[in-house]
C-alpha positions in Angstrom: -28.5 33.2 26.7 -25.1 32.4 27.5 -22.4 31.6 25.4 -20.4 28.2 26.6 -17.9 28.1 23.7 -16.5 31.3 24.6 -16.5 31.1 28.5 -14.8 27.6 28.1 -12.2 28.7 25.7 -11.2 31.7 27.8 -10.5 30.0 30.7 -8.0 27.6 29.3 -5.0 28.6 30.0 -2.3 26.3 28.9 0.5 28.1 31.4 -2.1 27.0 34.2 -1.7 23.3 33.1 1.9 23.3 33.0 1.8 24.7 36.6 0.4 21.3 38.1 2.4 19.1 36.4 0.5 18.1 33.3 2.7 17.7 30.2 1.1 19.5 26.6 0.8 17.0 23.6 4.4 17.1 22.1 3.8 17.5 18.2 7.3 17.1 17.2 7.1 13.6 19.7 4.3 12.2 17.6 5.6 12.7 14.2 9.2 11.1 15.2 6.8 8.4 16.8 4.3 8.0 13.4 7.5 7.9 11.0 9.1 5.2 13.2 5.6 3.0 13.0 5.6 3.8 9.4 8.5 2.2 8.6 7.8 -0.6 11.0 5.0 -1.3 8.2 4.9 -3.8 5.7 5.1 -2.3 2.4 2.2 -3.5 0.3 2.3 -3.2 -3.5 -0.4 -3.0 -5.8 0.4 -4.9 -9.4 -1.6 -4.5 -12.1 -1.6 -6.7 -15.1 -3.6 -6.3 -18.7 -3.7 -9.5 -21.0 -3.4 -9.1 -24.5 -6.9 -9.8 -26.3 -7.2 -13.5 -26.0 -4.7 -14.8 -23.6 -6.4 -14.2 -20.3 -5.8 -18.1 -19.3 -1.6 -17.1 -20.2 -1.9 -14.2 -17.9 -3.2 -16.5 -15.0 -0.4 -19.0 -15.5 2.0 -16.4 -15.7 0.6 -15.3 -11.9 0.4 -18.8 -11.0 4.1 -19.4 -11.7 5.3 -16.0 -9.9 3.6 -17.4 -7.1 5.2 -20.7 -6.8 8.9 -18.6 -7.3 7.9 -15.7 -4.8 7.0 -18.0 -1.7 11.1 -18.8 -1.5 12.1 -15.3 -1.6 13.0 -13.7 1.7 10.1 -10.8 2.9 7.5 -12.1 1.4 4.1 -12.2 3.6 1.6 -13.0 0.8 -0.7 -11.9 -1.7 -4.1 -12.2 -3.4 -5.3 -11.2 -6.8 -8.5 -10.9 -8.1 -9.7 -10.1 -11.6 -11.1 -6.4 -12.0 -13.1 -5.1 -14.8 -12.1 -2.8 -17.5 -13.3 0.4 -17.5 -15.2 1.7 -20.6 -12.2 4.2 -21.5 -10.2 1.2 -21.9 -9.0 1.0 -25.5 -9.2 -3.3 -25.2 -12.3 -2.7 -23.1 -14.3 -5.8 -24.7 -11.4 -8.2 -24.7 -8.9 -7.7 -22.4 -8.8 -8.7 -19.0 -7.4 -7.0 -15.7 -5.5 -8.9 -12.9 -4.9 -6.7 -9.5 -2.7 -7.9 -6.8 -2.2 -7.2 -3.7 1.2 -8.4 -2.5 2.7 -7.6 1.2 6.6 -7.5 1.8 8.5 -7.0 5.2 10.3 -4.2 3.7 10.9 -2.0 0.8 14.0 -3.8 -0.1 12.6 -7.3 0.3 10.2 -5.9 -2.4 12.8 -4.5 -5.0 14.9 -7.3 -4.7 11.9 -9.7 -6.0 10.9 -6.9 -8.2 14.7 -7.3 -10.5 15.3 -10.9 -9.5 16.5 -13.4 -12.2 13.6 -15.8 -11.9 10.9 -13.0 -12.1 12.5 -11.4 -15.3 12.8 -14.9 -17.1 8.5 -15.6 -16.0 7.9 -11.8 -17.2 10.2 -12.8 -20.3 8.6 -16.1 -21.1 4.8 -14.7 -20.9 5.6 -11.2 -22.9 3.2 -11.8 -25.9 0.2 -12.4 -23.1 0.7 -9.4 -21.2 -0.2 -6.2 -22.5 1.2 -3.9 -19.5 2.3 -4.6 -16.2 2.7 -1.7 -13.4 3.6 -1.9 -9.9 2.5 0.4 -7.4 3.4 1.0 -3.4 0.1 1.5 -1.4 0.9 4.9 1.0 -0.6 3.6 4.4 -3.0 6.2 5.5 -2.2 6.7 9.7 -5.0 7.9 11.9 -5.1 11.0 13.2 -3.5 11.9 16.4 -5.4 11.5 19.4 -5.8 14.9 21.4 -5.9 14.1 24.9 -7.3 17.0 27.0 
């Protein structure tokens, strides 16, 4: 029996390749290239909000009005929210609710200018007793692996 893994591995010979012109896969290249496309992403931000027991219609109008203020603010793409279950380790498991949303900004700074904007800190201020806790989290895009091409 004969052993094709090592017979092809020992005749590659990367000096050979260079000889008739190919070019090697430039690591360095690629990661200038993947943090350039990274930052040509648009930042996406997870927001989670927990209504206090009982005010889970306060928590939706509270959304509702962010919404109508957000669409005028500069960066913006859009967003959707959905209600998500609490988990059984929540201490308000059986009567708070959970909205998630997904919002998508041009940029970082588009983002954090929304995020300590007037208008948002006087919606947050005038829906405080409704909401339990509100966090804000950037989603980390995930890039594909290189592509080896031999």
């Amino acid at each position: 029996m004969m052993n094709f893994g090592k017979t092809i591995a020992s005749k590659f010979n990367p000096q050979r390749i260079m000889a008739r012109g190919y070019r090697t896969y430039d690591c360095e290249l690629y990661m200038g290239q993947l943090e350039g496309f990274l930052n040509d992403k648009p930042v996406k931000i997870l927001s989670t909000r927990i209504s206090t027991p009982g005010n889970e219609s306060q928590i939706k109008k509270y959304l509702s009005e962010l919404n109508r203020k957000v669409r005028i603010y500069n960066g913006f793409t859009g967003a959707e929210s959905y209600w998500a279950p609490m988990t059984t380790n929540s201490l308000v498991y059986t009567q708070s609710r959970r909205m998630i949303t997904i919002s998508e900004w041009e940029t970082r700074d588009a983002w954090n200018k929304w995020l300590n904007s007037k208008c948002r800190k006087i919606a947050k201020e005038n829906y405080k007793k409704s909401i339990e806790s509100e966090e804000h989290i950037t989603l980390e895009y995930i890039p594909p692996p290189p592509i080896f091409l031999l």
